[in-house]
N, C-alpha and C positions, 0 to 999 in steps of 0.2 A: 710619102707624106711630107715630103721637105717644102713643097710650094702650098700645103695649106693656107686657104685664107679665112676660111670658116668652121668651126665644129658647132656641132648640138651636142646639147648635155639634159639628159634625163634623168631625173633624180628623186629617189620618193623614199618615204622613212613609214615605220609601220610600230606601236606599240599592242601588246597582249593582255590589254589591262587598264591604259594609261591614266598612268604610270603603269609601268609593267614591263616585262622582257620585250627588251628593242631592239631593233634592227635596222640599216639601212640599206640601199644600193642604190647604184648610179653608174650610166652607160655613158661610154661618149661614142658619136653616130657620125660618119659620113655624112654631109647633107645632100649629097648628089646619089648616092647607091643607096642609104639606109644600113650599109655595114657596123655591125659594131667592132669599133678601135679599143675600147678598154671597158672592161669590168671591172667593178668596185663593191665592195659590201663588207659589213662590221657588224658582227653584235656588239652593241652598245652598254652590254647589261639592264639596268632599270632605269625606264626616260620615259616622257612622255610622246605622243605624236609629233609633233610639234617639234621636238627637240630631234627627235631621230628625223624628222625630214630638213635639215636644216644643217645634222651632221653631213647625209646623204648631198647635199648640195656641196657643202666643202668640200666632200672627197671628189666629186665630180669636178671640179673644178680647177681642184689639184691634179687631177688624172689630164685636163685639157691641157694643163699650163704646161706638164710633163712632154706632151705631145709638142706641140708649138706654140709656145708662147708669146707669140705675134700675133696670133690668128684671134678673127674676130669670134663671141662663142653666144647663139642661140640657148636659153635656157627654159628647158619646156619642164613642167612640174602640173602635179592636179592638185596641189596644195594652193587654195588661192589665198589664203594667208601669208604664205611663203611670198610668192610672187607680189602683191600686193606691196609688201615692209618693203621687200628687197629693190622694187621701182619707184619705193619714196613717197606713194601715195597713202600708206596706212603707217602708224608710228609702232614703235617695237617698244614695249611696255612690260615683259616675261624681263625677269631677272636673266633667267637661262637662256636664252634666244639675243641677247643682244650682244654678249658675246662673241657666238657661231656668226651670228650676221657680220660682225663690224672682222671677222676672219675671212668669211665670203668674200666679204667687200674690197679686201686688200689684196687678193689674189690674182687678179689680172686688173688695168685699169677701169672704173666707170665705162670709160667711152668702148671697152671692147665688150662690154655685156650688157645684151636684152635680156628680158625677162615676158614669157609667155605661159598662159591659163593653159594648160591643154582636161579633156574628160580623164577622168581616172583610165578609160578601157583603150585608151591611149599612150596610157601609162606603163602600161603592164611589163615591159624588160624591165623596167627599172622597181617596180613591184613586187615579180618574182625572187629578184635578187635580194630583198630589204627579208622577203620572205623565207628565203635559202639559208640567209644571215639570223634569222632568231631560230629556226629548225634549227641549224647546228649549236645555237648556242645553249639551245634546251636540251642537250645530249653532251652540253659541258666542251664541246668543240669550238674551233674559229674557221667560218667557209673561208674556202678553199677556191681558185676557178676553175682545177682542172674538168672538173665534171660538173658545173653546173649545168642547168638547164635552161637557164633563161634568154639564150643563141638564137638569134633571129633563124625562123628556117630561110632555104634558099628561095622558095614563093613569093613570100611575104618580102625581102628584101628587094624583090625587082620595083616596087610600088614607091612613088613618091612619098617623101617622110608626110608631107601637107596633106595628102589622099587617107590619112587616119586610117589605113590597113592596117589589119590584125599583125602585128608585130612577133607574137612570141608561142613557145607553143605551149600552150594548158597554163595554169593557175596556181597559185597556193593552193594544198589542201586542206582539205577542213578540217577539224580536229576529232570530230568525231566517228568520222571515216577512218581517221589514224588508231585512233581506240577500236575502232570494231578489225580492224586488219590485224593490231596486236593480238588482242582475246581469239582469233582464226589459225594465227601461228603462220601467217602466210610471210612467206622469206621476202616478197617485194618489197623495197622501200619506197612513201606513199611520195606521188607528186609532187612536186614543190619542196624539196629538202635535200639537201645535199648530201652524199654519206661522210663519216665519219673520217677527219681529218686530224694532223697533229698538233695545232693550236690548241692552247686553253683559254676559253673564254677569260675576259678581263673581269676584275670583282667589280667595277664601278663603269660607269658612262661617259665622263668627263674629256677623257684622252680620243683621239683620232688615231687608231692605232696604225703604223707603218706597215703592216700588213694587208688591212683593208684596204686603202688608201694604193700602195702598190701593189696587188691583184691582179696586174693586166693581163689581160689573152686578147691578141689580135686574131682576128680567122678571116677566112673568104668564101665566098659564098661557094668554089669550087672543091673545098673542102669539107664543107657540113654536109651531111646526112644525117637523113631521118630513120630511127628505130625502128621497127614494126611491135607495136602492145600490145604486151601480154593480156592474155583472156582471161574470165571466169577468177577463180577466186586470186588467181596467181596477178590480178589486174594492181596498179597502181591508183590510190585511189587518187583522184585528179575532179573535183566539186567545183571549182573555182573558189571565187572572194564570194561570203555572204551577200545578200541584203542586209542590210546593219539597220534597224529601227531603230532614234534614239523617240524616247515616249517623253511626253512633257504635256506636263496639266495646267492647262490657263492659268492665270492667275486668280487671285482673290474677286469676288464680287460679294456687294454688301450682304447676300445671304451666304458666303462661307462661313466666316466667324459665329453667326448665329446655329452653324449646324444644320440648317434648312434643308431639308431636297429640292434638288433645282437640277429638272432633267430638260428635255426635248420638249415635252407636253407645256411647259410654264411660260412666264413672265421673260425668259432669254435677257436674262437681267446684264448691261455692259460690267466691263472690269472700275475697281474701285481704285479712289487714289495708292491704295496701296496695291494692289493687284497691277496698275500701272508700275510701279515699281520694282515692282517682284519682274515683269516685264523684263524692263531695262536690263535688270540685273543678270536675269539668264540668257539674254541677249550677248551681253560682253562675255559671258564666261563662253558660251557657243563660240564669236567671232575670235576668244583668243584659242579656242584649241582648234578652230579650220578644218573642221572633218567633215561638216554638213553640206551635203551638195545641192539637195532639196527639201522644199521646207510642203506639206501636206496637213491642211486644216478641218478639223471638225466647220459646218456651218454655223454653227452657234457663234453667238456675238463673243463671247469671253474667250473664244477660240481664235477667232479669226483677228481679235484686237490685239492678242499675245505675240501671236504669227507675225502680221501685220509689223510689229516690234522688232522681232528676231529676223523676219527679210530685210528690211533698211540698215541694218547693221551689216548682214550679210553679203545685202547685192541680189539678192535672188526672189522670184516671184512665188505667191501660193498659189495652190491648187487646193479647191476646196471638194471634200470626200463625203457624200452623206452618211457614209457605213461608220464613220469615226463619232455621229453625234450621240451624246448621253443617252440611258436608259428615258423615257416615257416615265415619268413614275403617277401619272395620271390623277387623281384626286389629294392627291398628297401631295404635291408641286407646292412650295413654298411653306410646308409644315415642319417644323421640329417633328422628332421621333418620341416623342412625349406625349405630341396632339394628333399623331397618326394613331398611337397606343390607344388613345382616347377616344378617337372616333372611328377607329377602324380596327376592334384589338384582332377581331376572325382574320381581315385579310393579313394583318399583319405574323401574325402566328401563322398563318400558313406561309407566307411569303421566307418567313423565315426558318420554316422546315424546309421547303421545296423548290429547286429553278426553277420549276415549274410552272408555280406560281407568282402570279400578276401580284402588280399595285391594285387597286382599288380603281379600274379603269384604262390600264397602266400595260407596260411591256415586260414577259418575265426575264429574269436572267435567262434560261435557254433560247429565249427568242434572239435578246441579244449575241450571246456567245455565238449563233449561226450568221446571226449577221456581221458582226468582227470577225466571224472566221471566213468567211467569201469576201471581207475588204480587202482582209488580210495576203490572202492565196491571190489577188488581182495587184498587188502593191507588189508582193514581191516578185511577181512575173515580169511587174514594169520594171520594178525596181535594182534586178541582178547586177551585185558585184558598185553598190551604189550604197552610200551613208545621206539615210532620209530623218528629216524632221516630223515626229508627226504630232502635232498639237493636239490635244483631246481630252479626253472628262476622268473621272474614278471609273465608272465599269469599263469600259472600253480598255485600259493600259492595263486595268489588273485582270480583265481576262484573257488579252495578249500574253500575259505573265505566265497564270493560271494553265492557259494551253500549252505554252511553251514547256511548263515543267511537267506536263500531264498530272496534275494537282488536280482534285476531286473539286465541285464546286463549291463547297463548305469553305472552301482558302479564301471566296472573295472577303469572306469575313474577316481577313486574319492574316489582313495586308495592312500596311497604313500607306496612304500617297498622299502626300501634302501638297497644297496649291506650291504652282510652281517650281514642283519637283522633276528631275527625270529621270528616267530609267533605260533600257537600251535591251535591247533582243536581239542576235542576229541566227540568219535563216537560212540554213545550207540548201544545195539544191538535191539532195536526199531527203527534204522532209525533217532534217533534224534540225531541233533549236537551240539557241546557247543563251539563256537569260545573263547579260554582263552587269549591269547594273540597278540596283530599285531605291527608287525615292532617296535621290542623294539634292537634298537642299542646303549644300556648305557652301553654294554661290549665293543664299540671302542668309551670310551670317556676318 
């Protein structure tokens, strides 16, 4: 390694909550073989996304400078927030991240560091390991390298790092796989986790531990081999990364504040000055947490004008979904719940005992729930191991919600979604779902 003139640095941060148990890792890479030269990962304790991808790049960077501090150094990341601030085109504005950056930054000079977008499934060594790092830290541990898993196999390292080959082998596992493997009593430990080492997690997040940080295992590709996995129940559960839905409801138009129904069937009334607003606002708080890879529209106008908003901020284009559009609520389109009582109290009484039943001309909830659930099951087959946008109305995200929790249909009643709120679902590929977040609107306070 003495005549190095280049390294890549891979480097991705992961939070379980964000805020929540953090983790990062960072690989540095041969750019001619694909080998990896060092591994890096740290539970962080409690950070956000943002912050743990950011720790993740320092230590990557540190681990480069450790190597040859001459050498020019490639920096690939799927945080495009990361990359964005760090090449001077977007401003760092987080209390917490200007910090870590202005550390990055002083770490080797300017002129020796690019900075490049790479897709998350690009990402994945440096994934696993951010991944490795909050497993151990949730068993009160600090990873370890000796047995990680996140080792290029020897296939996958013959490929040009540019030719985007599958990198690493398997994924994080999903959490509910790990629950159901516990309650089995099965002695494998689940994918993506390190076992138990002698580090004790740190109480806070703030420090870059010397640990993480120097973690290095060099290997060669002559050396690695591959396991044969175990079968049947004695299997390691290995799901991959979610689908991650984050749900977000348009904004305001002049018939929200009146309480109106205003579904698919009506008037497709545009966003109000303040629904523009409300816009804006969940726009910046998306573009400062950088998790959103793509953004997916209801056709409805207050849909698509919200979207519309949140990709100019982003950089990224929609794609519009008809399965995402509101309920039909059919003769009742632009009525108070006052003047439906009053001129429809039979549909209304029934509608409100049974999914079954229709608006007054109208779509019923079960019609809908079949149709969100076939959007649903096509989004996330496109969508694996990908954090999606998906703009859209009250029935629609509360019955994403609704199914997610296996909640009876009674629950649509007994949500509250406020314009402009969002919420967040992700979707393993077992079928299991993990409702993370509902109707958090602290970005219009």
């Amino acid at each position: 390694m003495t005549a190095v003139r280049e390294l890549i640095v891979e480097a991705d941060g992961g939070s379980r909550g964000n805020p929540g148990p953090a983790g990062y890792g960072a690989v540095v890479l041969d750019p001619v073989s694909g080998e990896p030269l060092v591994e890096a990962a740290e539970y962080i304790g409690v950070a956000t996304n943002n912050v743990a991808e950011y720790k993740g790049l320092v230590a990557g960077l540190k681990a480069a400078r450790e190597l040859a501090p001459d050498a020019t150094v490639r920096v690939r990341m799927d945080s495009k927030l990361v990359v964005e601030q760090m090449s001077g085109r977007w401003k760092i504005k987080h209390p917490d991240m200007k910090p870590l950056a202005a550390e990055a930054a002083r770490i080797f000079p300017p002129s020796q560091v690019t900075y490049e977008w790479i897709p998350r499934e690009r990402n994945k060594h440096a994934d696993r390991l951010a991944n490795e790092a909050m497993d151990a830290g949730k068993r009160g541990k600090q990873w370890q390298p000796s047995m990680s898993t996140a080792a290029l196999d020897a296939g996958a390292r013959a490929g040009a790092l540019d030719a985007g080959a599958a990198r690493v082998v398997g994924d994080a596992a999903a959490g509910a796989a790990k629950a159901r493997a516990a309650l089995a009593a099965t002695t494998a430990e689940p994918a993506g986790t390190a076992p138990t080492r002698t580090a004790t997690a740190p109480a806070g997040g703030d420090a870059l531990s010397e640990v993480g940080v120097a973690a290095a295992v060099s290997r060669s590709a002559a050396t690695t081999t591959t396991a044969t996995p175990p079968v049947g129940w004695a299997a390691a559960a290995d799901l991959g990364a979610p689908a991650t839905f984050v749900l977000l409801r348009h904004g305001e138009t002049a018939l929200t504040p009146e309480k109106r129904f205003s579904g698919s069937g009506g008037s497709d009334p545009d966003l109000s000055p303040v629904g523009r607003r409300q816009a804006d606002a969940v726009a910046a708080v998306l573009a400062a947490r950088g998790t959103v890879q793509e953004i997916v529209s209801s056709p409805l106008a207050r849909c698509r004008q919200t979207a519309a908003t949140v990709a100019a901020r982003l950089g990224l284009d929609v794609r519009i979904e008809d399965g995402l559009r509101e309920t039909d609520f059919g003769a009742w389109e632009g009525l108070t719940f006052a003047e439906v009582q009053e001129r429809h109290p039979d549909d209304l009484e029934a509608w409100l005992a049974s999914p079954k039943a229709a608006p007054t001309g109208g779509e019923s909830f079960a019609a809908v729930a079949r149709r969100v659930a076939a959007t649903r099951d096509q989004l996330t087959a496109r969508h694996a191991g990908r954090t999606v946008l998906l703009v859209t109305h009250v029935t629609p995200i509360k019955t994403l919600i609704r199914l997610a929790l296996g909640a009876p249909p009674e629950s649509l009643f007994r949500m509250e979604l406020s314009a402009a709120s969002l919420s967040a679902v992700a979707y393993y590929k077992d079928g299991n779902a993990s409702v993370r977040l509902l109707n958090d609107t602290s970005h219009l306070r």
